[in-house]
N, C-alpha and C positions, 0 to 999 in steps of 0.2 A: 092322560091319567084318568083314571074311573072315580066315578063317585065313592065308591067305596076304599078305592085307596086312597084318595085325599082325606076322607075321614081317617083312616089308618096311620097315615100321617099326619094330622093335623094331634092325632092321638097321641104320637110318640115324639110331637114336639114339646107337648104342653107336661108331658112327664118327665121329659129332661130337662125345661126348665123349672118346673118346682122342685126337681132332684137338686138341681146348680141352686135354686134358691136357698133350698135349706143346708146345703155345704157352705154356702157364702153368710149364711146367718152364724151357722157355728164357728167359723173363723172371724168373723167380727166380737162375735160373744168371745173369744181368747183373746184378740187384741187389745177387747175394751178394758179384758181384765189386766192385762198386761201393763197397757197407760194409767190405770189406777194405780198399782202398785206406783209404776215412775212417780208419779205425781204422789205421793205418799213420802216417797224419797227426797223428790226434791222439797217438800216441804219439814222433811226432817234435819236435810243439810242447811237450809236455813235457821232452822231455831237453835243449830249446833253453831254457827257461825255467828247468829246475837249474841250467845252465850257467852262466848269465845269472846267477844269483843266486851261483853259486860266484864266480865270475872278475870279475863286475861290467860285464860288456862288455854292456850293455842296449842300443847302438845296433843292432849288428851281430844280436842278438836278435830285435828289436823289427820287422827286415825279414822274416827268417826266420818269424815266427810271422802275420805280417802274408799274407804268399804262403801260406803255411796253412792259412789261414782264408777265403784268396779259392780257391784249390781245395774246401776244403770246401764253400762253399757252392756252389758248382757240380756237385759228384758229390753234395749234398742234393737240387739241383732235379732230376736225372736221374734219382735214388732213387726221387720224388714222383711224376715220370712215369711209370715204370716201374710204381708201382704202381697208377696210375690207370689202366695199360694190362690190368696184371692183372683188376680189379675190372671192366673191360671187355667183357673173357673172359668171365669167371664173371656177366656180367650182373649187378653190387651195385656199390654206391653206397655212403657214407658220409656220416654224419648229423652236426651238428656238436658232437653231445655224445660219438662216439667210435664208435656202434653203426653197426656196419658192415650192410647189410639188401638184399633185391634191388629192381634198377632200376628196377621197373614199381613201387614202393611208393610213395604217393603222403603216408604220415603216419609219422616213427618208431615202431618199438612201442615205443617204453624210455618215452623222451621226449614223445611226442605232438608234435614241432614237424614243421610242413605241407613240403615239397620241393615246389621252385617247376615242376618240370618235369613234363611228362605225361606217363604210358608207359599200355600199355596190358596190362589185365589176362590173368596167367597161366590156361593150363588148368589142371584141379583136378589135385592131385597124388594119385599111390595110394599107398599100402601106408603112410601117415607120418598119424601122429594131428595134425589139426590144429584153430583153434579157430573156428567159423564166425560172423563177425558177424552181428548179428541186423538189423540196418537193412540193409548190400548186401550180404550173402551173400559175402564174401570170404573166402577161407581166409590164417588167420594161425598163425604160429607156436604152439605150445603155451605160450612164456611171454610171448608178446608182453601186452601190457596196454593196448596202444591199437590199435584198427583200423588198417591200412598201407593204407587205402584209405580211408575216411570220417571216421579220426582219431575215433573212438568211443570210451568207457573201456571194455575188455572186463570181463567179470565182472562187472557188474551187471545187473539187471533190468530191461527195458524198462519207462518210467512206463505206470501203466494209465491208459485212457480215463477224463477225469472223469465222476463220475456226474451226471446231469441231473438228477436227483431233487435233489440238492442246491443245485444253481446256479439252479434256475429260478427268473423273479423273482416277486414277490408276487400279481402281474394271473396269474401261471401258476396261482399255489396258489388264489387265488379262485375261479376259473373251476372248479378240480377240485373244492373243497369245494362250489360250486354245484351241479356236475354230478352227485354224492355224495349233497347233500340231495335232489335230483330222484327218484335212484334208489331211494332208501328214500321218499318220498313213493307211487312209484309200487307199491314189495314191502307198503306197507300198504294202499293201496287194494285192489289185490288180495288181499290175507288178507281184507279186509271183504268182498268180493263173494263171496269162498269161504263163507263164516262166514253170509251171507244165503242163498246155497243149500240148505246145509246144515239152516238153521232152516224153508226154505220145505219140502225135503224130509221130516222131520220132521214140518212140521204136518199136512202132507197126511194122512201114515202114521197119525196120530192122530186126524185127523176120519173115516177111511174107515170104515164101516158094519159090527158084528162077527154074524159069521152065528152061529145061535141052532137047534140041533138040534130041540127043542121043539118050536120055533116050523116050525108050516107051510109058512108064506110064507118061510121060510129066515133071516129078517134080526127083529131089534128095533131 
C-alpha cells in the first residue's frame, strides 16, 4: 500500500469513527432521557405508596402505581432497544453471562458459551497486545481465556503428538526385534570375515622366505 493510500485510508477511518461517535452520543442522550423519566416514576410510586400507607387509601394507590409500572415497563423496552442500537454501532454483542465482546466473536472469552450467529473475521489489529490462538490464529483479547472464535482454553499447551514408539502393537515390536537380531547376526559375520583376513594375511608374512647375507643364493 502507497503512502497516499494509507493516508486515504487512514482518512476514511477517522470519519467513520467520529460518524459512530456521534450516532453513539445521540443514543445515549435518548437513553439518559429515558432513565430520567423511569427514575421520575419510580420516585413517584414511592411517594404514592407512603401515602397509601399514611392515609390508608390503597384503592386510589393501587391505580396510581399500577400506570407506573405499565410505563415503566415501556421506557425499559425502549432503554433495551436503544442499547441494542448502540452495541450495533460499536459492532458488540452481549453474552449471556453479562460479557459484553465484538460481533464477529463466535465463543465468549469469559464464559466459553458458543453464539449461534456467524460473522466474519476482523483484520489483525496494530499497536494493541493481543493473545493469538494457536489452532486458528485469531487475535483475542489479552484477558480473554477462551478463543472468540474456536472456543479454545487460551493459556495452555497444545497436546503433543503421541509417540509411536509407545503405542505400537506387539507384531510392531517383533518384527523390529527381528529386524535387530538380523543386524547384529550380519555386524558378526562380518567381524569374522575380517578376523580370517587378517590371519590369512599374517600367515602369508610368516611363511615368506628370510633373505640370508651369507648365504649366496640370497635365501635359506
Amino acid at each position: 500500500m502507497s503512502i497516499f493510500e494509507r493516508v486515504k485510508q487512514g482518512a476514511s477511518d477517522a470519519a467513520r469513527k467520529a460518524q459512530q461517535t456521534l450516532e453513539i452520543t445521540r443514543l445515549n442522550s435518548q437513553k439518559s432521557s429515558r432513565e430520567k423519566e423511569m427514575s421520575k416514576l419510580y420516585t413517584e410510586m414511592g411517594e404514592a405508596m407512603f401515602h397509601a400507607y399514611m392515609h390508608g387509601e390503597t384503592a386510589e394507590t393501587e391505580e396510581r402505581v399500577t400506570s407506573c409500572c405499565e410505563q415503566l415497563r415501556t421506557l425499559q423496552q425502549e432503554v433495551d432497544a436503544i442499547e441494542d442500537k448502540i452495541q450495533g454501532v460499536k459492532l458488540e454483542k452481549s453474552c449471556g453471562c453479562g460479557k459484553v465482546v465484538p460481533v464477529n466473536v463466535k465463543f465468549c472469552p469469559d464464559c466459553g458459551t458458543r453464539f449461534t450467529e456467524q460473522e466474519p473475521k476482523p483484520e489483525m489489529t496494530m499497536g494493541e497486545i493481543r493473545v493469538i490462538c494457536p489452532d486458528c490464529d485469531t487475535e483475542n483479547d489479552l484477558a480473554a481465556r477462551y478463543c472468540t472464535d474456536c472456543g479454545l482454553e487460551l493459556g495452555k499447551p497444545k497436546a503433543a503428538p503421541a509417540d509411536l514408539s509407545k503405542t505400537a502393537s506387539p507384531l510392531h515390536h517383533e518384527q523390529e526385534h527381528g529386524h535387530e537380531q538380523e543386524r547384529e547376526r550380519e555386524r558378526e559375520a562380518s567381524a569374522g570375515t575380517e578376523q580370517r583376513d587378517e590371519q590369512r594375511q599374517s600367515d602369508a608374512v610368516g611363511n615368506k622366505p628370510r633373505r640370508d647375507d651369507d648365504n649366496p643364493f640370497g635365501y635359506f
